[in-house]
C-alpha positions in Angstrom: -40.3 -37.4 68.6 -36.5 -37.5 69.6 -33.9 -38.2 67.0 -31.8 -42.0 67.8 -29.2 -43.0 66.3 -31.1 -44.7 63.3 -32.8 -42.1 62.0 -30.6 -40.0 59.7 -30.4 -36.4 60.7 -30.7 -34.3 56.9 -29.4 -30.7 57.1 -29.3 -27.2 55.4 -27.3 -26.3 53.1 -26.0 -22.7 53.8 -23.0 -20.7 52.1 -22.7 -24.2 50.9 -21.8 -25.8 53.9 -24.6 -28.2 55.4 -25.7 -27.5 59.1 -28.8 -27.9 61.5 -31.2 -25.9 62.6 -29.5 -23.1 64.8 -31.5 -24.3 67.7 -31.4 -27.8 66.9 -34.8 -28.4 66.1 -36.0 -31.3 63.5 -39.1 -32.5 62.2 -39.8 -35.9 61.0 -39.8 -37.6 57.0 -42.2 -40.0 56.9 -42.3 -42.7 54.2 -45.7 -42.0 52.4 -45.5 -45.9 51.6 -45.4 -47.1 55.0 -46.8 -43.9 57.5 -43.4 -44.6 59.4 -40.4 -41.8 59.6 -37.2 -42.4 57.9 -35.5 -39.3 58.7 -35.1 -36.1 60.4 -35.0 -32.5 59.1 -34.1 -29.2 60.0 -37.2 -27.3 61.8 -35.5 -23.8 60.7 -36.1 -20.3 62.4 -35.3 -17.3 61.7 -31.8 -17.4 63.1 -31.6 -20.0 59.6 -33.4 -17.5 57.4 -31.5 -14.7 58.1 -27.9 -16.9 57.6 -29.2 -18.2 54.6 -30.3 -14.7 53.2 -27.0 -13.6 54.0 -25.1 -16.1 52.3 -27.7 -15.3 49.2 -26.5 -12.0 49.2 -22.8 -12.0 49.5 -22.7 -14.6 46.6 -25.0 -12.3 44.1 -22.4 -9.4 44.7 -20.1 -11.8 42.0 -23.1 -14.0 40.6 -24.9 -11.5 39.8 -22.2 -9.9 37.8 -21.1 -13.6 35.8 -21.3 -13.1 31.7 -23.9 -15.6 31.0 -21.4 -17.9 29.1 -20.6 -18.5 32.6 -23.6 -19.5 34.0 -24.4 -21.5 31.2 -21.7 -23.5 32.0 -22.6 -24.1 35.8 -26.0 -24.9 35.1 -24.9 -27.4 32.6 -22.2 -28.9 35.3 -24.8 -29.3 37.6 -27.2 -31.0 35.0 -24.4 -32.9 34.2 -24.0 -34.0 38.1 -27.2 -34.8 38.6 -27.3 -37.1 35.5 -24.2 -38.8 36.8 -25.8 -39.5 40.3 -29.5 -40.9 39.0 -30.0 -43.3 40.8 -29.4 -41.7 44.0 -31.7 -38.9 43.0 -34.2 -41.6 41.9 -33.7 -43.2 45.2 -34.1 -40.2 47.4 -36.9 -39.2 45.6 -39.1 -42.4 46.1 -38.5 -42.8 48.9 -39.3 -39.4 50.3 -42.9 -39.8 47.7 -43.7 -42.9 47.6 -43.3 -42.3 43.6 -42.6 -45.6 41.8 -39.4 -46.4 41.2 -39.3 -47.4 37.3 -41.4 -43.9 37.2 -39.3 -41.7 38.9 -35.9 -42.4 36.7 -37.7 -42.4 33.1 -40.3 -39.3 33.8 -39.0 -37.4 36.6 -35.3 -37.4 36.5 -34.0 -37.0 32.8 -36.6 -34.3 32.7 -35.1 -32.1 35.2 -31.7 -32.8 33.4 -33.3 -31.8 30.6 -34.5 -28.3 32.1 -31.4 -27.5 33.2 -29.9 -27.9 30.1 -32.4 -25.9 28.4 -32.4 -22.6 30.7 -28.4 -23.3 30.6 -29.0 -22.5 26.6 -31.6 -19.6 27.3 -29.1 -17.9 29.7 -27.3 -16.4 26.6 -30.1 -16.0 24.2 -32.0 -13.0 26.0 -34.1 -10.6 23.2 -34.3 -6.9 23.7 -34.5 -4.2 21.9 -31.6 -3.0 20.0 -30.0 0.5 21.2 -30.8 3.6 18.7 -31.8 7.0 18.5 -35.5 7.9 19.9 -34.4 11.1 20.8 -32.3 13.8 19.0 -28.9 13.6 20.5 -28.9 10.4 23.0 -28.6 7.0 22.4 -31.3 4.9 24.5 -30.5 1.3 25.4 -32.0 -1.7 27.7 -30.4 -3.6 30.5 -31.9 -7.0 31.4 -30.4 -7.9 34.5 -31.4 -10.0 37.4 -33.9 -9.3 39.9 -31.4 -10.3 42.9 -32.1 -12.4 46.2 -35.2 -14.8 45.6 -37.2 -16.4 48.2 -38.7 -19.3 46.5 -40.9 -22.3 48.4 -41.4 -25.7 46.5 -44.4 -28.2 47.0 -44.7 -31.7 48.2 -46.4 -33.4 44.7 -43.2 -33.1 42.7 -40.1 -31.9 44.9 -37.3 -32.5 42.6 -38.8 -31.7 39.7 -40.5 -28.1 41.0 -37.1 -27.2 42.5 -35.7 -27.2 39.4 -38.3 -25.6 37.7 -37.7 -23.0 40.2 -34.0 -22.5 40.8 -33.0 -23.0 36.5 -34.5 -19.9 35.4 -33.5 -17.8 38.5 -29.7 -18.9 38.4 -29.8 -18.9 34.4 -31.0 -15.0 34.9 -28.1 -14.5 37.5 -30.1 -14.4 40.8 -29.4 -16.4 43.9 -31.4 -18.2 46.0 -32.9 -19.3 49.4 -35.3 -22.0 48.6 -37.3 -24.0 50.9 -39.4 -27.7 49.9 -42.3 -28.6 51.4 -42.0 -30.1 55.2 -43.0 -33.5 54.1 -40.9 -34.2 51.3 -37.2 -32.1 51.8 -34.8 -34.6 51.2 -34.4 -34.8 47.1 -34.0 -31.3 47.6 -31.7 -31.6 50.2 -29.9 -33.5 47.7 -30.0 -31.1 45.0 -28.2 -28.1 47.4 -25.5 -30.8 48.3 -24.5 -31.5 44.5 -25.0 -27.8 43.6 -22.5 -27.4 46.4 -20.0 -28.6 44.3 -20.6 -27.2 41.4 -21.7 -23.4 42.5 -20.4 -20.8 44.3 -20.9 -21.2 48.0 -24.4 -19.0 48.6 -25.8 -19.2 45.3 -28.1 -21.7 46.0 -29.1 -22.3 49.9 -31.5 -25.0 51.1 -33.6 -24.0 54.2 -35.9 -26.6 55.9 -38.8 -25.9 58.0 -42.9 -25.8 58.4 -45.2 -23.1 58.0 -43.9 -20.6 59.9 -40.2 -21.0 58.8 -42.3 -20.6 54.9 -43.8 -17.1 56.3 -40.3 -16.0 58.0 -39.0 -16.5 54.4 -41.5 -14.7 52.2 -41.5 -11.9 54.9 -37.8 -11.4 55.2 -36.9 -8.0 54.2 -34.2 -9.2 52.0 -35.2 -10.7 49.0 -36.3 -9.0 45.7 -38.5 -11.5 45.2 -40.8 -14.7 46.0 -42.1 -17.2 43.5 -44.1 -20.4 45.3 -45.7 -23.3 44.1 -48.6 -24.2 45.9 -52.1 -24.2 47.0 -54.2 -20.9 46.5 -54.3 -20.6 50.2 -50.6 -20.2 50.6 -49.8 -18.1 47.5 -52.8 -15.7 48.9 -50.5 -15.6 52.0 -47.1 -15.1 50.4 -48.8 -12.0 48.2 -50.3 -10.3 51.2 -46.6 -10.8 53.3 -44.9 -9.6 49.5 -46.6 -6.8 49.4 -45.5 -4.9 53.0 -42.4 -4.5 51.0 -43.4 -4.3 47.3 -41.9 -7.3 46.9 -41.6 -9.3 43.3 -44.2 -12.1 43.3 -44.1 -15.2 41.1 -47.3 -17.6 41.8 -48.4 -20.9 40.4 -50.8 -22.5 42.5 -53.8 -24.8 42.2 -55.5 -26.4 39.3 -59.1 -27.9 38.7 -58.5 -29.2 34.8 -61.7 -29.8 32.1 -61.3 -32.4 30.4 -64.1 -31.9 27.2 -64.6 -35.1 25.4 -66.6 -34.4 22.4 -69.1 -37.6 20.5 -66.4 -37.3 17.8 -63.6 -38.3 19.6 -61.9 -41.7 20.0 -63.4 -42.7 23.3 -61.2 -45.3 23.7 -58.6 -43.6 23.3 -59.3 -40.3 25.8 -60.4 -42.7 28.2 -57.1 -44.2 28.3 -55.2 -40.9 28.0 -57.4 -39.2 30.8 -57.0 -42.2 32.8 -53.0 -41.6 32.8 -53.3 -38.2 33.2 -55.4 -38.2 35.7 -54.1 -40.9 37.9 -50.3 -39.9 37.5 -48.8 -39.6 40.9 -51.6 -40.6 42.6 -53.9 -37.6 40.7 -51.3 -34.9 42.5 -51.2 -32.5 40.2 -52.6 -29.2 39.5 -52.7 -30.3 35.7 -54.3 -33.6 36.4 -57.1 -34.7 34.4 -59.3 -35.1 36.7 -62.7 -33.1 35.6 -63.9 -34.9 33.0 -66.8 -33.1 30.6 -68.1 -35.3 28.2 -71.3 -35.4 25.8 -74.3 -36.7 26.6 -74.8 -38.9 23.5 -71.6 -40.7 24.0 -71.7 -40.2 28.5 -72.1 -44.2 28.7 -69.8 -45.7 26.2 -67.1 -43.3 27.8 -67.7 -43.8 31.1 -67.6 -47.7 31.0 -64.4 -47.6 29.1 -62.4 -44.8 31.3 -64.1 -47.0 34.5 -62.5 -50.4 32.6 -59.1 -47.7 32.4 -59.2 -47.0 36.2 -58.9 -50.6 37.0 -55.9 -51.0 34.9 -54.4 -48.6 37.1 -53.1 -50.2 39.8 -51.2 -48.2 43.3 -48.6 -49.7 45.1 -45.1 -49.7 47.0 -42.4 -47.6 44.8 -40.2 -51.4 44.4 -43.4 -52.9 42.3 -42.9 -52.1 38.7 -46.5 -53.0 37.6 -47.8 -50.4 39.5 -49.2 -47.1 38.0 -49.0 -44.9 40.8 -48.0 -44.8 44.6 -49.8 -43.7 48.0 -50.6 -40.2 48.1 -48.3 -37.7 50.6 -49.2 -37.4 54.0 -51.6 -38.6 56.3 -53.4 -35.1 56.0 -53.8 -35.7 52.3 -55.2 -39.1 52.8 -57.3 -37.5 55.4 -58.6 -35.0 52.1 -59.5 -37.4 50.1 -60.7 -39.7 51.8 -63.2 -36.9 53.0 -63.9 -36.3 49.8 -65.2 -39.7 48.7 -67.1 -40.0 52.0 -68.8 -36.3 51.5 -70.4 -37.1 47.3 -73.7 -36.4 47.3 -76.4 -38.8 46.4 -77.0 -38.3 43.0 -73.4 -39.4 42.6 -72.1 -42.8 41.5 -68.5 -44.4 42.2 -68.1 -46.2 39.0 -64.6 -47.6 40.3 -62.7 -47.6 43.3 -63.7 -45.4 45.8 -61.8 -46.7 49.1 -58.7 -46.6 51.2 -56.0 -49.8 49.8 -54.6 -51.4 52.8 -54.4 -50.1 56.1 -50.3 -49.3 56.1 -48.8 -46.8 54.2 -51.3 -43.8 52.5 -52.5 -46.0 49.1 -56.1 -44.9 47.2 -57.8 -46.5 44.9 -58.2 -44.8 41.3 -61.5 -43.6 41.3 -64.2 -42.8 38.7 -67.0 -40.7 40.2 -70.2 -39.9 37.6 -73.5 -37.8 38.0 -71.6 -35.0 39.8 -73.1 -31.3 38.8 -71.5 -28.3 38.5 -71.6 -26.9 41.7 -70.7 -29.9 43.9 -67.4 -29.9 45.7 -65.7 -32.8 44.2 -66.3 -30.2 40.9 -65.2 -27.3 42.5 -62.3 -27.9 44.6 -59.2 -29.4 44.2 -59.2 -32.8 45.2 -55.4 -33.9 44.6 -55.9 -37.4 44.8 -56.7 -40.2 41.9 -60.3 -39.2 41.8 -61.6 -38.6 37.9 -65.2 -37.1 38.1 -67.4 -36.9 35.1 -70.0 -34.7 34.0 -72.4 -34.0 30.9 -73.2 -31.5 28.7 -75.0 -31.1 25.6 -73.4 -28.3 23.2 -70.4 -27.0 22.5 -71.4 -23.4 24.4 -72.5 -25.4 27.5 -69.0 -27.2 27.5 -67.5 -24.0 27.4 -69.2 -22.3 30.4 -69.1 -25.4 32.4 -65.2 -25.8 31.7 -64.7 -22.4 32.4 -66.9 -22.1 36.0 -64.3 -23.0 38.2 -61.8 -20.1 40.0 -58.9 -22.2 38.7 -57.5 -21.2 35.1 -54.1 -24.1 34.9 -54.6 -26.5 32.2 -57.8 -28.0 30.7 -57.8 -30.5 27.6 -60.0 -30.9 24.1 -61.1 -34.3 22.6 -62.5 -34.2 19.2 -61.4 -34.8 15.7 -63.2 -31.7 14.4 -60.1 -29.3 13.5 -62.1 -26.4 14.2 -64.0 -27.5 16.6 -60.7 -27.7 18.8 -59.5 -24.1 18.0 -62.9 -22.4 18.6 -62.7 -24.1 22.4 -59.1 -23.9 23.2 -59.6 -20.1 22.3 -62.7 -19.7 24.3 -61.0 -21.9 27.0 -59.6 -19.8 30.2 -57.0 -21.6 31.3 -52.7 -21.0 30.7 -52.6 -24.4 29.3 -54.8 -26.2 26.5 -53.9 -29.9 25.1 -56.1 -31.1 22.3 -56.2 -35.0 22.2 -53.9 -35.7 24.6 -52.9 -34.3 28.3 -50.3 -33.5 30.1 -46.9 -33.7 28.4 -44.5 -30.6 29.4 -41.5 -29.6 27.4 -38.8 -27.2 28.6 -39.5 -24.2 25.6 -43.1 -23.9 26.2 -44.5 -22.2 29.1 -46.3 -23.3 32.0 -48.8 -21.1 34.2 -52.3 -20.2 35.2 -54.9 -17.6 35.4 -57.9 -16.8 38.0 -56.7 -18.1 41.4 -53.7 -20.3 39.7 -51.6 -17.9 40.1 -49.4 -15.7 37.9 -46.2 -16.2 36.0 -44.9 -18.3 34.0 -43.0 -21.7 34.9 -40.2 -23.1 32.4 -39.7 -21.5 28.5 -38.2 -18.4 28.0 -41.2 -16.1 29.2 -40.4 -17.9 32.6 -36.8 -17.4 32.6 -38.0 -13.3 31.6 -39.6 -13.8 35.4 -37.1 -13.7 37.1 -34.7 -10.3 35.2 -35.9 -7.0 35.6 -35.4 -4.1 32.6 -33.6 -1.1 32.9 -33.6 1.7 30.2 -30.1 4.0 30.1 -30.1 6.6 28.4 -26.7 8.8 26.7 -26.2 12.2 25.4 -24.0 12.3 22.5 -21.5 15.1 23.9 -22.1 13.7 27.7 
């Protein structure tokens, strides 16, 4: 499709200086809301990879060398600048989504202020050990210092929000960066190089837009030290294997397939409404979504008649209507995925609630309750990453466990009961990075955030994730050196 004069043409941002594609190449933005393109982006190539990698290292010869009282500082300008211009970040954001709008500035926005903030703080609170004696006659000490260049690629589910998870610990740590969103959704991103343009040294953080194979030229590239993605399983698989021809740094946190147990003690009412905002959030795309529900047999009806009565309260629509819930999911591939989904459920299964395809413009689902699934069905296996909720029984607290546990995804997974130690036998036994009892979901900036199996590896905000991204050196001194 060729660029007129209506459709806004977005660019890099390189050295700090926005630019097209070398060869002029775009790619259209489609509004999730309406399947129609609002924009144009850069299709980058290599010619883009390379200028951006360059600009990433010039800058970390002096970035990489700033006390951290001064990075501290930038990262809280830049918080500070994206607080100031909301609205426009809200905007941008919703529009590129499809998030609602009234969402988008209370749960998306002050959080990523708030991250900033907080790795602006950790920048100059780094432990180590203290230097001493270990040997007769030479001090030992240890460094922490930054890895260098990063490569990092963001998804489409949460672009802001996973751009700043990524670039805050990575600039806090004194690396710089080439970072490139997801194809669908660049724009908030976009956005966020443009602002940090003003506030950062030209090269410290570069923007490059692109597809697939622009995402492979920039994990491959021989420059950075490292590459941390966000993603699916497939795509971190491909980053490791391209990492590794050059023993390259990898940072992975990819897909999710969360168990939600809901024991006959718990307050039914209550998890079904908490599962049913958890798991229906942005449209159920999330790799922490609570969207595998396990609940006991004795108490399988009363629960699934209430979180059913829940899905129905949870209503999808355009990003302007404040009533709604949740908005359309991504793409027209995605729509595509889930809609496969729904169409492939076996016939022992039962859609308890919505089930279907809202509309006919735009990429809107219905939340969805699906019951009598077993363990080894797809909709239980695979990651769905729509606002499908699928429910299954079990009868003890061991079959719980393996049940939870028989997935290859290890993100996040949930408890429901009131028994104290009920909770801390299964949230040990559980395998996943991320355990909530009663409740699901909530995030804040000091605790960590990251997977086992094939989610990935690393950790995502608190300090262990800002540790990601420094490497350690020991030095060593004789006394009479």
């Amino acid at each position: 499709m060729s660029q007129t004069a209506e459709t806004p043409l977005l660019r890099n941002v390189i050295g700090g200086v926005e630019r097209p594609a070398a060869d002029g190449r775009t790619t259209s933005v489609i509004d999730p809301s309406t399947g129609q393109e609002y924009a144009r982006a850069p299709l980058s190539g290599a010619e883009d990879v390379d200028a951006a990698y360059g600009a990433a290292s010039e800058a970390f010869t002096t970035w990489g060398r700033t006390t951290p009282a001064e990075r501290q500082l930038a990262l809280l300008r830049l918080a500070d600048a994206i607080e100031q211009r909301a609205d426009e970040f809200v905007a941008v954001e919703s529009r590129n989504t499809g998030k609602p709008l009234h969402l988008t500035a209370t749960d998306e926005v002050p959080p990523c202020v708030d991250q900033l903030r907080f790795f602006a703080g950790a920048a100059r609170v780094l432990d180590g050990l203290s230097a001493g004696e270990y040997m007769a006659g030479h001090t030992s000490w240890v460094r922490r210092e930054p890895v260098g260049v990063v490569g990092q690629v963001t998804p489409w589910n949460y672009p802001l929000m996973m751009a700043i998870w990524k670039i805050a610990p990575a600039l806090a740590a004194g690396n710089t960066i080439v970072l490139k969103p997801s194809d669908t959704t660049p724009a908030s991103t976009l956005l966020l190089g443009r602002v940090a343009s003003e506030v950062l040294p030209p090269g410290v953080l570069n923007v490059v837009c692109g597809d697939r194979d622009t995402g492979r030229a920039l994990v491959s590239h021989q420059r950075p030290d490292m590459v941390a993605i966000t993603g699916s399983v497939r795509a971190g698989s491909q980053v490791a294997a391209a990492a590794a021809a050059n023993v390259k740094r990898v940072h992975l946190e990819l897909g999710g397939k969360a168990p939600v147990i809901v024991f006959a003690d718990a307050d039914l009412a209550a998890a079904a409404e908490g599962i049913a905002g958890a798991g229906y959030y942005n449209a159920g795309q999330d790799c922490t979504a609570a969207t595998r529900v396990l609940v006991h047999a004795s108490v399988h009806d009363d629960f699934v008649a209430a979180l059913a009565e829940a899905a129905k309260g949870q209503r999808t629509g355009v990003p302007s209507d404040e009533g709604v819930a949740f908005g359309p999911v991504n793409n027209a591939l995605q729509l595509e995925r889930v809609t496969g989904f729904l169409d492939r459920l076996p016939d022992h299964a039962s859609i308890l609630a919505g089930g279907h395809r809202v509309g006919d413009v735009g990429y809107f689902v219905e939340a969805t309750v699906v019951a009598g699934l077993k363990q080894d069905d797809e909709a239980v296996q695979d990651e769905i990453f729509g606002p499908v909720i699928t429910v299954q029984t079990f009868t003890d607290e061991d079959e719980a466990i393996t049940l939870a546990n028989g997935v290859r995804y290890g993100l996040s997974s949930s408890v429901w009961t009131q028994n104290h130690g009920r909770a801390l036998r299964v949230s040990r036994a559980l395998d996943f990075g991320v355990v909530w009892i009663n409740t699901h979901i909530p995030f804040v900036a000091e605790m960590p955030h990251g997977g086992f199996k094939h989610s990935g590896y690393g950790k995502d905000l608190s300090m262990y994730g800002f540790e990601d991204y420094t490497r350690i050196k020991h030095v060593m001194s004789a006394f009479d050196a």
